[in-house]
C-alpha positions as CSV (number, residue, x, y, z in Angstrom):
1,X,-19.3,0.6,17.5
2,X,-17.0,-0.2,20.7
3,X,-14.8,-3.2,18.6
4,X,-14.0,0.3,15.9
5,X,-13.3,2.8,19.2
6,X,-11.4,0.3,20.3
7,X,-9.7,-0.5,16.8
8,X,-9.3,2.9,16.5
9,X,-7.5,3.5,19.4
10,X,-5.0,1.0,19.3
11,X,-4.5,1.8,15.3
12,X,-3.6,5.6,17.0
13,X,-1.3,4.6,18.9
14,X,0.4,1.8,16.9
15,X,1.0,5.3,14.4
16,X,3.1,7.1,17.0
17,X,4.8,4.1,17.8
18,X,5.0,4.1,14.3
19,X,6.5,7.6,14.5
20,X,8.5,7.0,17.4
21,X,10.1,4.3,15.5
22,X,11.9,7.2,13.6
23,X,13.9,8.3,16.9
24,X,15.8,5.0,16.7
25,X,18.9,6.4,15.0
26,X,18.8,9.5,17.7
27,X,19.0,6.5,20.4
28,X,22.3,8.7,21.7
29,X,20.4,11.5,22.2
30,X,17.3,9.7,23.5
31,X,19.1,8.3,26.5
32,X,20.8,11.7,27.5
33,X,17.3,13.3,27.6
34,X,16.0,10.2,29.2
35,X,19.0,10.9,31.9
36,X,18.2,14.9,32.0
37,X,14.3,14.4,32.9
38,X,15.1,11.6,35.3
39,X,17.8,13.9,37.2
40,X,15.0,16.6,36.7
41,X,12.5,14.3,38.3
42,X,14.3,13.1,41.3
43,X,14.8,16.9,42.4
44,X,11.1,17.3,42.9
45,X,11.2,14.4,45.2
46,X,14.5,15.8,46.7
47,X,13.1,18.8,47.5
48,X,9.9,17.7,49.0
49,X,11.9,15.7,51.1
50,X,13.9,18.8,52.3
51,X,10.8,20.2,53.7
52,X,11.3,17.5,56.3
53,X,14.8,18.3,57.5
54,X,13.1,22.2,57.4
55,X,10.6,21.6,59.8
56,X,12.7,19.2,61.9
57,X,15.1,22.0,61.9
58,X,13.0,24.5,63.2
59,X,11.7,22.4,66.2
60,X,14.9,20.7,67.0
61,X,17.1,23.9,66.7
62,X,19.9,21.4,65.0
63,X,22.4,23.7,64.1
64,X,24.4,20.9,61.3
65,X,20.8,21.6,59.7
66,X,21.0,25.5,59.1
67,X,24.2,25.0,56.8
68,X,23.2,21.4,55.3
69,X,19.5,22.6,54.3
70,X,20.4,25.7,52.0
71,X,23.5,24.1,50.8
72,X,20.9,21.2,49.6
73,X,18.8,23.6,48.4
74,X,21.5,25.2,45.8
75,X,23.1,21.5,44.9
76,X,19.0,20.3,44.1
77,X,18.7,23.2,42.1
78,X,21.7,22.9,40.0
79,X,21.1,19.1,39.3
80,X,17.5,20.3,38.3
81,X,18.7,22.8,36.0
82,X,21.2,20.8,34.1
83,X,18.8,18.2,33.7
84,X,16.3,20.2,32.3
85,X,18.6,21.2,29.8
86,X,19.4,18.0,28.9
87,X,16.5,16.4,28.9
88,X,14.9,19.4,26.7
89,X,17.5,20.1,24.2
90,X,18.6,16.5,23.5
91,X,14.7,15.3,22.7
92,X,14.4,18.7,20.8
93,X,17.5,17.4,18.8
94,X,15.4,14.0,18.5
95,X,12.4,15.2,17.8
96,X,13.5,17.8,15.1
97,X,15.7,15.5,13.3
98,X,12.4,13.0,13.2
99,X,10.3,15.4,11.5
100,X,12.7,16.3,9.1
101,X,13.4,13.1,8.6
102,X,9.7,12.3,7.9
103,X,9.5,15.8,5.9
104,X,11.7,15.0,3.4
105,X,10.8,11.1,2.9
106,X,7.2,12.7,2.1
107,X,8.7,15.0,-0.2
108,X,11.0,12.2,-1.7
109,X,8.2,9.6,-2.0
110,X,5.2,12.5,-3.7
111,X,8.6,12.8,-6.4
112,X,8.1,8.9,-7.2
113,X,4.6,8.4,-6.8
114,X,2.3,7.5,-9.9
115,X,0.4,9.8,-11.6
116,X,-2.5,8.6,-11.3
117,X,-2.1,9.3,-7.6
118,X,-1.8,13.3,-8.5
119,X,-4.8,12.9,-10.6
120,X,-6.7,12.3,-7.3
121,X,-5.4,14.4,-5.1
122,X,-5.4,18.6,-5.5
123,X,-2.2,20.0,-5.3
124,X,-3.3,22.2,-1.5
125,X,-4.2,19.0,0.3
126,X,-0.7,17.7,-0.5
127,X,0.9,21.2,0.3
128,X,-1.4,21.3,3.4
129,X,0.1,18.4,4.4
130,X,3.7,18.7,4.2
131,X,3.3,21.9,6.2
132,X,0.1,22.0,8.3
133,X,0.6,18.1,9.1
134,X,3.9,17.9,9.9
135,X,3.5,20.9,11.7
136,X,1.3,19.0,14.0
137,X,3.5,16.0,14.2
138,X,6.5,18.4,15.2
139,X,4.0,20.0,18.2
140,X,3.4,15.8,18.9
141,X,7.1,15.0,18.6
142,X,9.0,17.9,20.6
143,X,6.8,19.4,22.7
144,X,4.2,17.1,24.0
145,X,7.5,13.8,23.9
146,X,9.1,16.6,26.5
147,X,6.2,17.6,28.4
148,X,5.1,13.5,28.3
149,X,8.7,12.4,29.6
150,X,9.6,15.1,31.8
151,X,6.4,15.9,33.5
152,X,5.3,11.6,33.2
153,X,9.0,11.0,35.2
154,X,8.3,13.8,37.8
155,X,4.7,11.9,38.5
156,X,6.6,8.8,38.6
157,X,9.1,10.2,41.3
158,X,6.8,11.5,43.6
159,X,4.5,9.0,43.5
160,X,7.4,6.8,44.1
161,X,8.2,9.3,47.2
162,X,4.4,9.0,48.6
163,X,4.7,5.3,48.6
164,X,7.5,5.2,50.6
165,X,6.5,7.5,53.4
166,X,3.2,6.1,53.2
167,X,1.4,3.5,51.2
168,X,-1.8,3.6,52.6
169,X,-2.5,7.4,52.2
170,X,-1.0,6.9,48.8
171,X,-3.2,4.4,47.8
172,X,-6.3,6.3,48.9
173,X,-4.9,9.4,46.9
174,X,-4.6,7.1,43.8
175,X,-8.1,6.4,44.1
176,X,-8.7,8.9,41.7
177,X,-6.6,7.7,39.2
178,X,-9.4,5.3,37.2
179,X,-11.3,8.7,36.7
180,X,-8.6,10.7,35.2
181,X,-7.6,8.0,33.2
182,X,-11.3,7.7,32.4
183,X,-11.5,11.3,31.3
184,X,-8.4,11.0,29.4
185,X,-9.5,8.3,26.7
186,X,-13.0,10.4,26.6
187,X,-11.0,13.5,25.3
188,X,-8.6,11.8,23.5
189,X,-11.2,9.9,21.1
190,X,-12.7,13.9,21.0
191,X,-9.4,15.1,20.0
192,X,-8.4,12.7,17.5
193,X,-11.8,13.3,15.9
194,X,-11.4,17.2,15.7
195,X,-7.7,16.9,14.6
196,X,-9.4,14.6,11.6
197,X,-11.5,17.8,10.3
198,X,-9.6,20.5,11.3
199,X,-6.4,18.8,8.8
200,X,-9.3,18.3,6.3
201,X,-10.2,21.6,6.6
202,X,-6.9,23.0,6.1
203,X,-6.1,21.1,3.0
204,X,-9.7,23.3,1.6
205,X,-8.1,26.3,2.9
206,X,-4.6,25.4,1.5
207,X,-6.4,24.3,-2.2
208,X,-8.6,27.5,-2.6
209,X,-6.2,29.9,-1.8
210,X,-3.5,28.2,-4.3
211,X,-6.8,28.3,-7.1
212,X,-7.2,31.8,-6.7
213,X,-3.3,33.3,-6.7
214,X,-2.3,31.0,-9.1
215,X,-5.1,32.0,-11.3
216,X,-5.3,35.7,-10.2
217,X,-5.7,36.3,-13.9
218,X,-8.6,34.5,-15.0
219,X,-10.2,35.5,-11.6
220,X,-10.1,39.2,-12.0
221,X,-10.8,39.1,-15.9
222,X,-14.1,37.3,-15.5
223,X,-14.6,38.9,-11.9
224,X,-14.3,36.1,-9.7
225,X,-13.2,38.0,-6.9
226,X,-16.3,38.0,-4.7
227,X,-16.4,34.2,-5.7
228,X,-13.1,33.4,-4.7
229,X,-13.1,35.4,-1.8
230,X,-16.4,33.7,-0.5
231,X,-14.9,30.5,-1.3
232,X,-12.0,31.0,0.7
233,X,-13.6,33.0,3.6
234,X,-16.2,29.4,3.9
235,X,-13.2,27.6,4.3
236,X,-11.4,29.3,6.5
237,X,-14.9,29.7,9.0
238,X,-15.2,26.3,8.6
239,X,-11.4,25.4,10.0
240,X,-11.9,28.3,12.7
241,X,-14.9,26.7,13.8
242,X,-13.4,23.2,14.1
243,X,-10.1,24.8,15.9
244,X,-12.3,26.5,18.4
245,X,-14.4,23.6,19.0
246,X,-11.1,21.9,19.9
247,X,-9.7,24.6,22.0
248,X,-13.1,24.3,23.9
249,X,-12.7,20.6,24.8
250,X,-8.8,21.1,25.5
251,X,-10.0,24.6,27.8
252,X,-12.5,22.0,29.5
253,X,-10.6,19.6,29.8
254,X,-7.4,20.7,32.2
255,X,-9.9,22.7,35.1
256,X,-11.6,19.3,35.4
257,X,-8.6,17.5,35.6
258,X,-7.4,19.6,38.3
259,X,-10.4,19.7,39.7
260,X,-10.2,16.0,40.5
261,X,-7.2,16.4,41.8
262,X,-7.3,18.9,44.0
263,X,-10.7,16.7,45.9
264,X,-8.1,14.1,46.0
265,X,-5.4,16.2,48.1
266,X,-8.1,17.8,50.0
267,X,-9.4,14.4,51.3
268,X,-5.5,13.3,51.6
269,X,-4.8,16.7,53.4
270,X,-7.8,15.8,56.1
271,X,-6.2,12.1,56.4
272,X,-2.8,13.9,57.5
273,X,-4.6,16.2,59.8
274,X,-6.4,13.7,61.5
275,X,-3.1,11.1,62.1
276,X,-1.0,14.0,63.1
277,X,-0.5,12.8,66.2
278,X,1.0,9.6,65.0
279,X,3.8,11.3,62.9
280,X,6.0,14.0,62.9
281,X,5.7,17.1,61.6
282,X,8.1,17.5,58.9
283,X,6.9,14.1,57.3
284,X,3.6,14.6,57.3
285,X,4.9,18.5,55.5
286,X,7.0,16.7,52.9
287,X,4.5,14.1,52.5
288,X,1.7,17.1,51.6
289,X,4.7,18.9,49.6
290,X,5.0,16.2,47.8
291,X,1.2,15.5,46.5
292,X,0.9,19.4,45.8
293,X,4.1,19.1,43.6
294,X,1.5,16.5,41.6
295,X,-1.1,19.1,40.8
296,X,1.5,21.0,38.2
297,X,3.1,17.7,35.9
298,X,-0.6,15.9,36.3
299,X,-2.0,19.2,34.7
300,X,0.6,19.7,32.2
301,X,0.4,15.6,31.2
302,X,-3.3,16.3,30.4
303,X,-3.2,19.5,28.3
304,X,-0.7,17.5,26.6
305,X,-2.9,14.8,25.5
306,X,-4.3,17.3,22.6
307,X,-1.0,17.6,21.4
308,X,-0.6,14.0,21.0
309,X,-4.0,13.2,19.0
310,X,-3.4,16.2,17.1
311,X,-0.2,14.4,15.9
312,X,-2.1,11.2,15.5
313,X,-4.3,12.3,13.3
314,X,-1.5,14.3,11.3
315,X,0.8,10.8,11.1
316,X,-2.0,8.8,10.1
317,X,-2.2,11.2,6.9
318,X,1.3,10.9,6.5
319,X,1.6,7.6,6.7
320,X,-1.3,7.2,4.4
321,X,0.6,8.7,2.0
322,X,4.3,6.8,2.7
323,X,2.6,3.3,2.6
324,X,1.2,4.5,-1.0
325,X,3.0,2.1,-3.9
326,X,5.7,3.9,-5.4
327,X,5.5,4.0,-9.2
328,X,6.4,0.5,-10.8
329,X,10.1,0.4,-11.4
330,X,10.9,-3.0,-11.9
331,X,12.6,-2.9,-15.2
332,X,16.7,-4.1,-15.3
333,X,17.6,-2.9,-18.8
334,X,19.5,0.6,-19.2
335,X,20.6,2.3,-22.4
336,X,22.8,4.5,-23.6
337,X,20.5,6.1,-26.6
338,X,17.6,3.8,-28.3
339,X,17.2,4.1,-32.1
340,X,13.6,5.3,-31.9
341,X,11.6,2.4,-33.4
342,X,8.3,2.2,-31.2
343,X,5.8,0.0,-31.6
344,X,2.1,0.1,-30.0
345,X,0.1,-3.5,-30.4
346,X,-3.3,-4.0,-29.1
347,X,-3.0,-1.2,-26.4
348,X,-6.0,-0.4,-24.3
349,X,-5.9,1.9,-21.7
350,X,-8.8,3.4,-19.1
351,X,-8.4,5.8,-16.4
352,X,-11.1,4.9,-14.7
353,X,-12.6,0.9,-14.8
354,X,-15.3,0.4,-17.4
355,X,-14.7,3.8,-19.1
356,X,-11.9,3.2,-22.0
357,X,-9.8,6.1,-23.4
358,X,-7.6,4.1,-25.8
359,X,-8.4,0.8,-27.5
360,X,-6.7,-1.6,-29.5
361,X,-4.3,0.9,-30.5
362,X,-1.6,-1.2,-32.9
363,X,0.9,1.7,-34.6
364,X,4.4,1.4,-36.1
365,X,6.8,4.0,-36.2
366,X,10.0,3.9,-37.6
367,X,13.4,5.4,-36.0
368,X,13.4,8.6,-37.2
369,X,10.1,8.4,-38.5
370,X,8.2,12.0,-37.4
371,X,4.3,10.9,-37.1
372,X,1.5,13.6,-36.3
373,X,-1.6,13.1,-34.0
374,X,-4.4,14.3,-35.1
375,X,-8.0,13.9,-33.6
376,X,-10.7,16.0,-31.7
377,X,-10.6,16.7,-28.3
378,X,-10.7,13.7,-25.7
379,X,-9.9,11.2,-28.6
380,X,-6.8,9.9,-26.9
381,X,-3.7,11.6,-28.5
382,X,-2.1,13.2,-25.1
383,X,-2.6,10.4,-23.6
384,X,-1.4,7.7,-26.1
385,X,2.5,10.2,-26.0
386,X,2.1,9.6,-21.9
387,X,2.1,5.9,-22.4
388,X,5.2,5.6,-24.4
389,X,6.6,7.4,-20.9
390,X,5.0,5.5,-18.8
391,X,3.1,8.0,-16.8
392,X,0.4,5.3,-16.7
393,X,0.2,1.6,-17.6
394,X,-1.3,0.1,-19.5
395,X,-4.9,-2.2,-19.5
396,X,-3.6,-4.5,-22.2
397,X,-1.5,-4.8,-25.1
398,X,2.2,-3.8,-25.0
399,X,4.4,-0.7,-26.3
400,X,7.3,-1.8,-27.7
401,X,10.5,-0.1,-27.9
402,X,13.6,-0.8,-30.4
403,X,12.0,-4.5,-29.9
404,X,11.9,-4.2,-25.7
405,X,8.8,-3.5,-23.6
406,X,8.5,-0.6,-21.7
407,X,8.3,-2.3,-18.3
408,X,12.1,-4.1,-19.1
409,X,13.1,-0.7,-19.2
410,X,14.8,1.5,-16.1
411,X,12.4,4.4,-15.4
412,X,15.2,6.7,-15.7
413,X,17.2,5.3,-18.5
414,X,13.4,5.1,-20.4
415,X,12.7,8.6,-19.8
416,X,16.0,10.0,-20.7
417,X,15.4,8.7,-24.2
418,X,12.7,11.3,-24.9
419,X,12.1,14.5,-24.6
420,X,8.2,16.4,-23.8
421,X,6.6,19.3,-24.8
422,X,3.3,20.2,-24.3
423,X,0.8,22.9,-24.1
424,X,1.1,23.0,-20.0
425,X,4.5,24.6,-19.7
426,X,6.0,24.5,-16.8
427,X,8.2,26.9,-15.0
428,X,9.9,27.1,-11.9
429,X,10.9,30.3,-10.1
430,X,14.5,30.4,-11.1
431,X,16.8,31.8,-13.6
432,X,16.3,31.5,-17.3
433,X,19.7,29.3,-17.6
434,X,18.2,27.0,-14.5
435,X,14.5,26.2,-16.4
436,X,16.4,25.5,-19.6
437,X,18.6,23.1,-18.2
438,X,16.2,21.4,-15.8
439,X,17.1,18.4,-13.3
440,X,19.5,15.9,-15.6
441,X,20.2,19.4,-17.5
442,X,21.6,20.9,-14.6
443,X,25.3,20.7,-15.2
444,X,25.2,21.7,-19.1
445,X,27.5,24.6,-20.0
446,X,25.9,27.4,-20.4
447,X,27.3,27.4,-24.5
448,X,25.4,24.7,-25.2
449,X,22.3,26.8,-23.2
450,X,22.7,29.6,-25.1
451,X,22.7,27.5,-28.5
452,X,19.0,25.4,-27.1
453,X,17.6,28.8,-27.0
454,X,18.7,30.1,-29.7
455,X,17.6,27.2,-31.7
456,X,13.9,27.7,-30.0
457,X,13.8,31.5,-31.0
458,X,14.3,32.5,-27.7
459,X,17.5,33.7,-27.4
460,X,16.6,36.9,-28.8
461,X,14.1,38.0,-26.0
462,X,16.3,36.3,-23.4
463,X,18.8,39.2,-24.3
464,X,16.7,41.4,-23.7
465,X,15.7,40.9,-20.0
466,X,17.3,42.7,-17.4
467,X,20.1,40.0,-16.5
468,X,19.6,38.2,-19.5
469,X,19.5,34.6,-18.5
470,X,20.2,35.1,-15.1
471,X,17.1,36.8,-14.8
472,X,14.7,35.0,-12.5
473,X,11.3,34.4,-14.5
474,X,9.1,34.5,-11.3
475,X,6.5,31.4,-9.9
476,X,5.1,29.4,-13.5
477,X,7.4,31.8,-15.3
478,X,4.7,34.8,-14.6
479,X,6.9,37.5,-15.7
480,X,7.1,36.2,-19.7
481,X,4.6,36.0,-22.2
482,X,2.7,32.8,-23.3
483,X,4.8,32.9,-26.5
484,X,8.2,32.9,-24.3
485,X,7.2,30.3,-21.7
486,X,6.5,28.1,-24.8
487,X,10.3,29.0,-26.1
488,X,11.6,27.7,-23.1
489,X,9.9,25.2,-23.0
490,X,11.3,24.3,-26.4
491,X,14.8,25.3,-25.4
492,X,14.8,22.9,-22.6
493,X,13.9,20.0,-24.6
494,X,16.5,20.5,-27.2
495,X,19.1,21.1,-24.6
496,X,17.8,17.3,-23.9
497,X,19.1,15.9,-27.5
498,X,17.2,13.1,-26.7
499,X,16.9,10.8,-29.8
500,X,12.7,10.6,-29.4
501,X,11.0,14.0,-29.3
502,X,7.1,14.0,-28.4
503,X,5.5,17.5,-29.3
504,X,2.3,17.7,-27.4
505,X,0.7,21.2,-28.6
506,X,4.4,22.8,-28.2
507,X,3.3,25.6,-30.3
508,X,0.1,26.1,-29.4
509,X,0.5,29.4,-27.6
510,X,2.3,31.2,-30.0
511,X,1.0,33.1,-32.5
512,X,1.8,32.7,-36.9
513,X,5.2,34.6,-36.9
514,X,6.2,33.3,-34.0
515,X,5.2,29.6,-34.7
516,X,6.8,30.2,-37.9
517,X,10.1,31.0,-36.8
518,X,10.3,28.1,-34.0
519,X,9.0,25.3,-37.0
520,X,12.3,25.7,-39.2
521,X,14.2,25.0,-36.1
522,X,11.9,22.1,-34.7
523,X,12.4,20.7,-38.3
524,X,16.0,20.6,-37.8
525,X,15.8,19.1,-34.4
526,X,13.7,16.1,-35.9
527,X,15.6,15.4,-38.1
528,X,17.4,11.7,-37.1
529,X,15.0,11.7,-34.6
530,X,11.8,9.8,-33.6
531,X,9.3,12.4,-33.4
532,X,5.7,12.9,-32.1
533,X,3.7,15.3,-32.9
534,X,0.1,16.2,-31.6
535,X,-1.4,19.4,-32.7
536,X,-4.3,20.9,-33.7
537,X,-2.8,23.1,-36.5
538,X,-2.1,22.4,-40.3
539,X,1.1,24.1,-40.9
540,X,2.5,21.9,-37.4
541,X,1.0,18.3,-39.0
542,X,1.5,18.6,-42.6
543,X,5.2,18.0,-42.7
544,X,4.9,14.7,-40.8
545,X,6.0,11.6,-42.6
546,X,2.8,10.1,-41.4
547,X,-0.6,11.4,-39.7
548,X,-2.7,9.3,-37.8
549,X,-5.8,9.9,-37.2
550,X,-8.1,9.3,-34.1
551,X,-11.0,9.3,-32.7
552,X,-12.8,8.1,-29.3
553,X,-9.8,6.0,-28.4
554,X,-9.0,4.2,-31.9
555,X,-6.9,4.6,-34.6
556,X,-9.1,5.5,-37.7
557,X,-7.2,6.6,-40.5
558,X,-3.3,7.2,-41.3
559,X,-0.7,8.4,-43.9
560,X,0.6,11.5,-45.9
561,X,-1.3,15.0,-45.7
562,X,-2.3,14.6,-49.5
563,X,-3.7,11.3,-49.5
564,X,-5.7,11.4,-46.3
565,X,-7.5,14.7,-47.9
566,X,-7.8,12.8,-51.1
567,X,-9.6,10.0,-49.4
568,X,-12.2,12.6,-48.6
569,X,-12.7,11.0,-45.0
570,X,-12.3,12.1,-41.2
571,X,-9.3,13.8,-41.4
572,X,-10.6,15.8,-44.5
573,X,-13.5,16.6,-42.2
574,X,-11.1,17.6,-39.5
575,X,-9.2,19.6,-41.9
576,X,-12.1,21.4,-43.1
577,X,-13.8,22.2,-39.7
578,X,-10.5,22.7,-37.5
579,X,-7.0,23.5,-39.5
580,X,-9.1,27.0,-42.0
């Protein structure tokens, strides 16, 4: 148990080394702080030490001292104020640029991590932690780095200052040191402990409240509100009661601390009294001046110390997630537009070990060629289409394309060759124009947007919004119907003209007319393309050149509409149970 404390602890700290790492291309601005809080520092010495010449002053009557002390007095005050603002603003301007620094390389690496990554993790702990996390490391990284230098140098200074007008009182008063420090790495194993829950808790908060607005629908039509709202109201008691368990040790922590301290000047203030008579007055007053000036930078180092953990245990999340493996992109090859000929030989796939989805999947499919999925539920056909764009890879096997493996492929270059649609539309809360043309899209006139949505039936209702297709659609597109979101949808991946088209469902939530109108214009769109096709429908499937048919992972039957149903086998059961 003491070999994990103490792995523990030096695994915390080697993370905000870790983190102060990041302040290495601020260096500029880390040595003009540095300079600021050392100025700042030196003044608390500096006007200890003026206490001296005061109290000299008033015995000796030196009349040089009644213009030299004031004047002193202003000239210590300025170089204390322009030190604090440097020392302040210049480590702000480190610490800020760190964090958004760190910020965005989260949100950069999340971009290019693996799905199966996003498969494990619900979409409020990742939010939760690009906000409540680095939230914390910005309270480590500004605040408690000033508090820490500034306030750590001051200590330094007049500790410095003690020793020099006396050692031996000074080494009596630092007697008490091996306590604090004592009481320090108690807390801060305490702290990093709560921070742990209290970020875990968050991320429950952060997931249940996206659940419930993003679903507000579904809640209030099967009257989950009592549900939802208990959900949410356990897991936002559960984070209050780990926050106040933490403000309890941190309220604890700084009375004992000064506590401590103020024994420790007492007993030094006795020492001075009793060997009055071997020094003078004003140095055994500065010399006191000086160890009170302690109480307020020893006090503010320790409430400072939750800051830090707090920010420990945020980085270590982060970091968890930086140090993740990027998706595989190892491939060299880049094209300017494939044919379309894909090839699937001997595939097997499994999303978990031991539990296979797909196996020995071998299929042919011509450039051009459009082929139609077909299967029940769970039998593999959503995932086979998210091979061929490598949202996974593979068990075994290889997928071929125009004669080149996947892998040989650039990521991007692979990707731009096809074009998805599927049942889970996606919108983002932007204009019309922007969610047709999407990302690579973005630059596309907006003729050729205009002629995507028109040939996805959507132009139509796109006229008739208020600003037409500048209108803003709202977050997920919640201001248009099923039927529209599916258009768009649609209108985004013709705006694509990629030469392989993979129709996942794309007309599932539309109803006849509508479907109707949209499958003369997908038939046009396939045509001298690849296509894909997974649908549950008979009016979607029986135009494909080919069906294939599947079930539990494997290929079981394939060809035309007419002969499968003349074979009298599983798709004619399918057929009969699922397309009437």
């Amino acid at each position: 148990m003491a070999n994990s404390s103490t792995d523990k602890d030096a695994s915390g700290w080697s993370i905000y080394n870790r983190l102060l790492a990041y302040s290495a291309r601020y260096w500029h601005y880390f040595l003009i702080s540095l300079l600021g809080f050392a100025a700042y520092a030196g003044t608390q010495s500096a006007l200890a030490h003026m206490m001296k010449y005061f109290v000299d002053g008033l015995e000796s009557k030196d009349a040089d001292l009644v213009t030299f002390i004031p004047l002193a007095v202003i000239a210590i005050s300025v170089v204390r104020g322009v030190g604090f603002f440097l020392g302040n603003y210049f480590m702000s301007r480190v610490s800020l640029n760190v964090v958004n620094d760190l910020r965005k390389q989260m949100f950069d690496h999340m971009m290019v991590l693996p799905s199966t990554f996003h498969d494990q993790k619900n979409s409020g702990e990742l939010v939760s932690m690009i906000t409540y996390n680095v939230n914390q490391v910005t309270n480590a990284a500004t605040n408690a780095i000033k508090v820490l230098f500034r306030e750590g140098l001051t200590v330094i200074a007049l500790l410095a200052y003690l020793l020099y007008q006396n050692w031996q009182l000074t080494l009596i008063f630092l007697l008490v040191t091996p306590v604090l420090a004592g009481l320090i790495v108690y807390t801060s194993k305490l702290f990093r402990r709560m921070s742990e829950k209290m970020q875990s808790s968050m991320g429950k908060v952060t997931h249940v409240s996206n659940e419930a607005i993003q679903g507000y629908r579904l809640v209030r039509s099967y009257g989950g509100e009592d549900y939802e709202k208990q959900r949410f109201h356990d897991a936002s008691n559960s984070n209050t009661r780990q926050g106040l368990k933490f403000s309890r040790i941190a309220a604890i922590q700084t009375p004992v601390f000064t506590f401590l301290l103020s024994l420790a000047i007492a007993a030094l203030m006795f020492l001075v009294l009793y060997m009055a008579s071997e020094t003078s007055a004003g140095e055994l007053v500065a010399y006191v001046v000086a160890a009170g000036l302690l109480a307020k930078p020893v006090r503010q180092l320790s409430e400072v110390n939750s800051s830090i953990q707090r920010g420990i245990a945020a980085s270590e999340s982060i970091f968890d997630l930086l140090d993740t493996a990027a998706e595989e992109d190892a491939g060299k090859k880049t094209v300017g537009r494939v044919s379309g000929a894909i090839e699937f030989s001997e595939v097997c796939f499994s999303y978990e070990s031991g539990k296979p989805v797909l196996q020995d999947i071998n299929l042919t499919i011509a450039p051009g060629e459009t082929v139609a999925l077909v299967g029940r539920s769970g039998s593999g056909k959503s995932t086979l289409a998210a091979l061929l764009m490598r949202f996974y890879e593979i068990d075994s096997g290889k997928i071929l394309l125009d004669g080149l493996q996947l892998p040989d492929f650039q990521m991007d270059s692979l990707r731009e060759q096809m074009a998805l649609v599927n049942q889970q539309v996606v919108l983002f809360n932007d204009t019309v124009a922007s969610n047709i043309g999407y990302g690579q899209l973005a630059n596309a006139d907006m003729a050729a947007i205009e002629v995507a949505a028109r040939d996805a039936s959507a132009l139509e209702f796109i006229n008739d919004l208020p600003e037409g297709m500048n209108t803003v659609v709202g977050e997920d597109g919640t201001r248009l119907s099923g039927g529209q979101r599916q258009r768009l949808s649609i209108a985004r991946a013709l705006l694509k003209d990629a030469p392989i088209l993979i129709l996942d469902e794309a007309t599932s939530a539309l109803d006849t007319e509508s479907e109707r109108s949209i499958q003369k214009a997908l038939e046009n769109v396939m045509k001298g393309r690849t296509t894909i096709v997974i649908a549950h429908r008979l009016s979607t499937i029986e135009r494909a050149d080919r069906i294939v048919v599947m079930d539990q992972g494997r290929i079981v039957e394939q060809g035309k509409h007419e002969d499968l149903l003349a074979k009298s086998g599983y798709y004619s059961m399918l057929q009969s149970a699922d397309f009437k």
